[in-house]
C-alpha positions as CSV (number, residue, x, y, z in Angstrom):
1,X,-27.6,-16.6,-19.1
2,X,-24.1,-17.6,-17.5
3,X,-21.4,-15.7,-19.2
4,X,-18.6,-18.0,-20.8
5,X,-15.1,-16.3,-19.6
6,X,-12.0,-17.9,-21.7
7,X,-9.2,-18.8,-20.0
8,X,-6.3,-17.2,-22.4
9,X,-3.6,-18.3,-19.8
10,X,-3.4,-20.1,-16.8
11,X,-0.4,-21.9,-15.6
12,X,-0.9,-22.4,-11.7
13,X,1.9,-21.2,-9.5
14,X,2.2,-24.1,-7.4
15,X,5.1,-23.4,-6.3
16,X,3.6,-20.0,-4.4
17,X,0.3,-21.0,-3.4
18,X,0.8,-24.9,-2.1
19,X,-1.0,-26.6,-5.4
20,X,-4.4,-25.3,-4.8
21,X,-7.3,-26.8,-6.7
22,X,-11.0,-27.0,-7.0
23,X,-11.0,-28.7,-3.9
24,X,-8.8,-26.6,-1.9
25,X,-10.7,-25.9,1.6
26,X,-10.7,-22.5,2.5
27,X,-6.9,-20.9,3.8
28,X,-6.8,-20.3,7.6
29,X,-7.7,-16.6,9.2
30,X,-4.0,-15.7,9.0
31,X,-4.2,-15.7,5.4
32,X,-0.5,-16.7,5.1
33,X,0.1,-16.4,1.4
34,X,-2.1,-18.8,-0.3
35,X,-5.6,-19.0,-2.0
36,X,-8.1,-19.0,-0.2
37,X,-11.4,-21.2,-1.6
38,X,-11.8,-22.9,-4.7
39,X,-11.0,-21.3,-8.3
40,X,-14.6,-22.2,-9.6
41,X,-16.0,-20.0,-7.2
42,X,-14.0,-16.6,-8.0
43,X,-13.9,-17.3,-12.3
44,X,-16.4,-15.2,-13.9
45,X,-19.2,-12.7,-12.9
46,X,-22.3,-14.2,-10.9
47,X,-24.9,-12.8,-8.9
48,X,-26.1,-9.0,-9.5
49,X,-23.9,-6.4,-11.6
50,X,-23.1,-2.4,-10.7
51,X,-24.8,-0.1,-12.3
52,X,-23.2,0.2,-15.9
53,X,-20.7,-2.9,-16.0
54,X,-20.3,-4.3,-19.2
55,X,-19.4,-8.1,-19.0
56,X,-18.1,-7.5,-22.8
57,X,-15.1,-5.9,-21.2
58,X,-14.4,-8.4,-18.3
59,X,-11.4,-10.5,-20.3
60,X,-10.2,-13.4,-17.6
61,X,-6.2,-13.5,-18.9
62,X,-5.0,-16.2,-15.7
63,X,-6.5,-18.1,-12.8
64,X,-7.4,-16.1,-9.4
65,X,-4.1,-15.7,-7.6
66,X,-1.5,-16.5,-10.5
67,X,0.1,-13.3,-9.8
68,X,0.1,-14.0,-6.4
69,X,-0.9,-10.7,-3.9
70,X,0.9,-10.5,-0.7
71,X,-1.1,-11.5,2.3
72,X,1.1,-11.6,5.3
73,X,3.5,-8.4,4.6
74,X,7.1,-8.2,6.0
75,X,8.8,-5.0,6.4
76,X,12.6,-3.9,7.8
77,X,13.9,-0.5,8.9
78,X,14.7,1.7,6.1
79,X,18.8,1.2,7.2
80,X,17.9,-2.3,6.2
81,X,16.3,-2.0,3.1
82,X,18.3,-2.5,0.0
83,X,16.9,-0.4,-2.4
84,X,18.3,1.5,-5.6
85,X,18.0,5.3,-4.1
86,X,15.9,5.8,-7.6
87,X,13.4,3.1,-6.9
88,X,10.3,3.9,-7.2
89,X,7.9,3.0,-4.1
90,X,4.4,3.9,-3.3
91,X,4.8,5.9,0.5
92,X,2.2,5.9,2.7
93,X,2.0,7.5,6.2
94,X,-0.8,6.7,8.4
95,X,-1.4,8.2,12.2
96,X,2.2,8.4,12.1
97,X,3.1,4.8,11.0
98,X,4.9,5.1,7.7
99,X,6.0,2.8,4.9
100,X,7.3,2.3,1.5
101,X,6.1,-0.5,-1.3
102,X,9.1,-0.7,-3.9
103,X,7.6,-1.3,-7.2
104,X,9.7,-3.8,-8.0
105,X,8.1,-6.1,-5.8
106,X,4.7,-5.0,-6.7
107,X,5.5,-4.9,-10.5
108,X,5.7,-8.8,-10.0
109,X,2.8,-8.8,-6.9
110,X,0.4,-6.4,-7.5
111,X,-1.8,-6.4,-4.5
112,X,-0.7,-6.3,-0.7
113,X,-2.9,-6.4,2.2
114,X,-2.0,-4.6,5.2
115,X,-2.5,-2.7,8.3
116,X,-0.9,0.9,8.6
117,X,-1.6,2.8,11.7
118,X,-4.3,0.9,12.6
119,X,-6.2,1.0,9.2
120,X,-6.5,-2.1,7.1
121,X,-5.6,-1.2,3.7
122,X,-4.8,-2.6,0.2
123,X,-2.1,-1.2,-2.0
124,X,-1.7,-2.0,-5.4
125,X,-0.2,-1.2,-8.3
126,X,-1.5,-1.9,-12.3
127,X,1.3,-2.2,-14.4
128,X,-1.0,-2.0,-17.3
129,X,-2.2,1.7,-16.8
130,X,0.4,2.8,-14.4
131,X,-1.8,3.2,-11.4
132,X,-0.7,3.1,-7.7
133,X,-3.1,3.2,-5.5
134,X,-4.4,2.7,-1.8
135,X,-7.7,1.2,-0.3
136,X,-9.1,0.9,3.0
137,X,-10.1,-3.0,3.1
138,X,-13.1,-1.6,5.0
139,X,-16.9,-3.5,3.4
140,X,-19.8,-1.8,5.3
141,X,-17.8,-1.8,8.4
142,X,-15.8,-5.6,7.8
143,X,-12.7,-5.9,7.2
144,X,-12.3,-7.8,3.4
145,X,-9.2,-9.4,2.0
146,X,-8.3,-9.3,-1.5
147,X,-6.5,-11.5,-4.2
148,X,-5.7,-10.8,-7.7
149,X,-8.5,-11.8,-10.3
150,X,-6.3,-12.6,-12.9
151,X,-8.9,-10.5,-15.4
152,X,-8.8,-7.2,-16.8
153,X,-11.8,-4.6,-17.0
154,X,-11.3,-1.9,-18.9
155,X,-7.9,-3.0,-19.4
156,X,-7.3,-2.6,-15.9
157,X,-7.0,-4.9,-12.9
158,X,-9.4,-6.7,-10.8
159,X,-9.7,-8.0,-7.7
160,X,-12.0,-10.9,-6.0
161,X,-13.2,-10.2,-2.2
162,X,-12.0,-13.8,-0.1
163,X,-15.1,-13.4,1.7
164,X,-18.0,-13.3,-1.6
165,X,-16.1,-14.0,-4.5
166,X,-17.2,-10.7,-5.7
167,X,-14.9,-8.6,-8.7
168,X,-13.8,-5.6,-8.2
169,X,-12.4,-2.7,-10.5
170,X,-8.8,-1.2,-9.3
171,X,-9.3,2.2,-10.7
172,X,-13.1,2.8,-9.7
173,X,-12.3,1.0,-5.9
174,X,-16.1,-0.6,-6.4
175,X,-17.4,-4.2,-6.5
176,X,-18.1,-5.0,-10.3
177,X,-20.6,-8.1,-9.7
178,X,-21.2,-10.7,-7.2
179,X,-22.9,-10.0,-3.4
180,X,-20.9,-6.4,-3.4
181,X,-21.8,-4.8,-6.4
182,X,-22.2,-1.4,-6.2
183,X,-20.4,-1.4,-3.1
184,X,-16.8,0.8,-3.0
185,X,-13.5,1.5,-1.0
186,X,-12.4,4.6,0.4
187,X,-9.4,5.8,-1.7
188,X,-6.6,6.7,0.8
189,X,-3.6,9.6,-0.4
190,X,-0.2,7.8,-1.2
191,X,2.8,8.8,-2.8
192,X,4.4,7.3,-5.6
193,X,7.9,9.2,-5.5
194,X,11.6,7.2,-5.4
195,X,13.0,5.3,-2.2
196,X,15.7,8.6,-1.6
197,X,13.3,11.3,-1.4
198,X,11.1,8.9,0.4
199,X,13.1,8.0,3.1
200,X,14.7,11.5,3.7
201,X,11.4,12.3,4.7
202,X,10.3,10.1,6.3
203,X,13.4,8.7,8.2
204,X,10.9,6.5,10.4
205,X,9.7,4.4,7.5
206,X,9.8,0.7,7.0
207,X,10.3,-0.8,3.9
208,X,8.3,-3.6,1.9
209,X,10.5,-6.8,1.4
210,X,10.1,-10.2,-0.2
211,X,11.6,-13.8,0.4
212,X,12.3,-14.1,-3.3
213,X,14.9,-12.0,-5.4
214,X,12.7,-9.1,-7.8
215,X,14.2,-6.6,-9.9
216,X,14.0,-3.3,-9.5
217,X,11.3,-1.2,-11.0
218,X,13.1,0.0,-14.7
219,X,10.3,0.9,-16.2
220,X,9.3,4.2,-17.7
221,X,8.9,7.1,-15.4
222,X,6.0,9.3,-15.3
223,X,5.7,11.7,-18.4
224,X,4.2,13.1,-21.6
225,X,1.7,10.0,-21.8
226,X,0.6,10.2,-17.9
227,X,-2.3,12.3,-16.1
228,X,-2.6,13.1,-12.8
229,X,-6.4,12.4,-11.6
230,X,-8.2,13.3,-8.8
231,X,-12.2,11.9,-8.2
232,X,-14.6,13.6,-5.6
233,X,-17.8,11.5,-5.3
234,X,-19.2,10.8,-9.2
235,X,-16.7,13.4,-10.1
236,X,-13.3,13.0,-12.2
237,X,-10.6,15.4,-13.7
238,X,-7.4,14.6,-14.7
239,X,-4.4,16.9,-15.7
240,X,-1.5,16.5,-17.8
241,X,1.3,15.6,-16.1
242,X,4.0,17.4,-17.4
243,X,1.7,20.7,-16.4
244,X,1.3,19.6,-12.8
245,X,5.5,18.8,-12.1
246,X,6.1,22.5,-14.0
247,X,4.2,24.5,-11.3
248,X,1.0,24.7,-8.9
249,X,-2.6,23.5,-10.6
250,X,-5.7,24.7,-9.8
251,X,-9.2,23.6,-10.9
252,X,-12.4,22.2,-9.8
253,X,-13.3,18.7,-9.2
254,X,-17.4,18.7,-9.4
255,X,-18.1,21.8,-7.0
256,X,-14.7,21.3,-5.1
257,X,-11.9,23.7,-6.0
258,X,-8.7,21.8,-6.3
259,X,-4.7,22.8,-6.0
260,X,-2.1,19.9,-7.1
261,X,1.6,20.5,-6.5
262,X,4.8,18.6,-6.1
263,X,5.8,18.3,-2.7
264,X,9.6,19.7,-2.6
265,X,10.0,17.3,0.3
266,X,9.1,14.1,-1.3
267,X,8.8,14.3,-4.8
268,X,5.2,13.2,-5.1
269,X,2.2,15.0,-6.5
270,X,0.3,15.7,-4.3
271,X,-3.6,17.6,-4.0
272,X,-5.7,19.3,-1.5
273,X,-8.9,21.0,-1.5
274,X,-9.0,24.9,-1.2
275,X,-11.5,27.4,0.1
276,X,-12.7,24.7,3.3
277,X,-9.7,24.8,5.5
278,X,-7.8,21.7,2.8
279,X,-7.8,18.6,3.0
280,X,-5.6,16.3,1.3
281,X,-7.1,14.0,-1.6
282,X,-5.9,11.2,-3.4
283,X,-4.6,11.4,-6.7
284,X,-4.3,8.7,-9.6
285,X,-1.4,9.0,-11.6
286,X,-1.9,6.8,-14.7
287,X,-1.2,6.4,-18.7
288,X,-3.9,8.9,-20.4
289,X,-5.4,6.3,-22.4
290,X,-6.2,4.2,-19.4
291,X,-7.5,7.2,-17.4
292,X,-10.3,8.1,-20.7
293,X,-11.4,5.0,-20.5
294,X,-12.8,5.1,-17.5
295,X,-13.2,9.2,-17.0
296,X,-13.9,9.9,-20.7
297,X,-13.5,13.7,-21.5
298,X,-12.1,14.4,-17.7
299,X,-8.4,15.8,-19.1
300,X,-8.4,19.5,-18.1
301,X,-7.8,21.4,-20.9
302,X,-8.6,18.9,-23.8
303,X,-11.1,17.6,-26.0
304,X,-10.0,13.8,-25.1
């Protein structure tokens, strides 16, 4: 039986993507800033379901693209970049290609798709659940690029894949229904840290800017009511994280021993494995509540 999704808002932003409609042929390969296909297509789950999803919490809020990602990103030198020294960005460093996201842009864009060092990736940012995080773009080898789904799973965002229409989960990085169910995104270590400590050092970076005027991020900075997770495989732990920023962290992730730190260089938390030579993970740094509901019972140390 179809599910019925209700529209709760959905004012078009005509002004950003060119008045698409239902019979909006598909954008060109560029994908220059505007929707690509028709909104019938990407509204609602169809086709087969991953394991466990729960159309009762799929709620669509707005259209496919009314918080319009970024699909063609611009970036200047950091001497060019007009940032607030305190802004808080998303770094990433790639085979030695670096750059920063401001969350003020992303606050109001959510998704960007790029290409750092040679990787296509796809940073976003949830403003519900305070997650920043960054995917490679990579689907079984293709190269797949993502708008905004306009719902909330979990109370999280989603995505829809241009090429299948599929829905994906931002937190869990996997296809929710459609062609790709099941299918998931290699999580790639960022750094969510301010612009200053950023640039310091990484004096090579370029920075993230926009054609329209944004504010900068003011929002509330990581504290008492954030975690800090890291996920190996089907496993998830999260740590306060107040406890991480007061010293060194060590635990175990499934069967992987774990260390989390604050890099003195840039701010960020950071993690790596221990015992196997390291290597660097990701971490998720998000609002406890919207960690347990997808890692229920993951919070070292507690009973949550």
């Amino acid at each position: 039986m179809p599910v019925l999704i209700i529209i709760a808002a959905g004012a078009i932003l005509l002004s950003t993507m060119g008045g698409c409609g239902a019979s909006q042929p598909p954008a060109p390969p560029s994908y220059a800033g505007e929707f690509a296909g028709a909104y019938d297509e990407t509204i609602g789950p169809r086709g087969p379901a991953a394991a466990g999803f729960s159309d009762a919490e799929l709620v669509q809020l707005l259209l496919p693209d009314d918080i319009p990602p970024i699909y063609a990103p611009r970036f200047v030198p950091a001497a060019d970049a007009d940032l607030p020294h305190d802004e808080l960005v998303i770094g990433l460093s790639i085979n030695g290609d670096a750059r920063a996201y401001p969350t003020g842009i992303l606050f109001t864009r959510e998704l960007v798709n790029d290409v750092v060092g040679g990787v296509p990736v796809l940073v976003s940012w949830c403003p519900r659940c305070y997650a920043a995080l960054v995917h490679e773009r990579r689907v079984e080898g293709t190269t797949a690029v993502f708008g905004n789904q306009g719902a909330l799973y979990k109370g999280a965002m989603t995505w829809f894949d241009h090429a299948t229409g599929s829905i994906w989960s931002q937190p869990l990085g996997m296809a929710l229904t459609g062609p790709e169910a099941g299918a998931t995104l290699a999580l790639v270590p960022s750094q969510l840290t301010t612009w200053s400590k950023w640039a310091e050092a990484h004096p090579e970076t370029t920075a993230l800017v926009v054609s329209e005027p944004y504010p900068a991020f003011r929002g509330n900075r990581p504290g008492s009511n954030h975690v800090v997770g890291v996920v190996v495989g089907d496993s998830a732990v999260a740590w306060p994280y107040e406890s991480v920023i007061a010293g060194e962290v060590a635990g175990v992730v499934g069967e992987t021993p774990v260390a989390l730190w604050r890099d003195a260089a840039t701010g960020a938390i950071r993690a790596m494995t221990t015992g196997d030579g390291g290597r660097e993970l990701p971490t998720m740094i998000a609002y406890r509540s919207a960690w347990l509901k997808f890692y229920p019972g993951s919070i070292a140390g507690r009973d949550e």
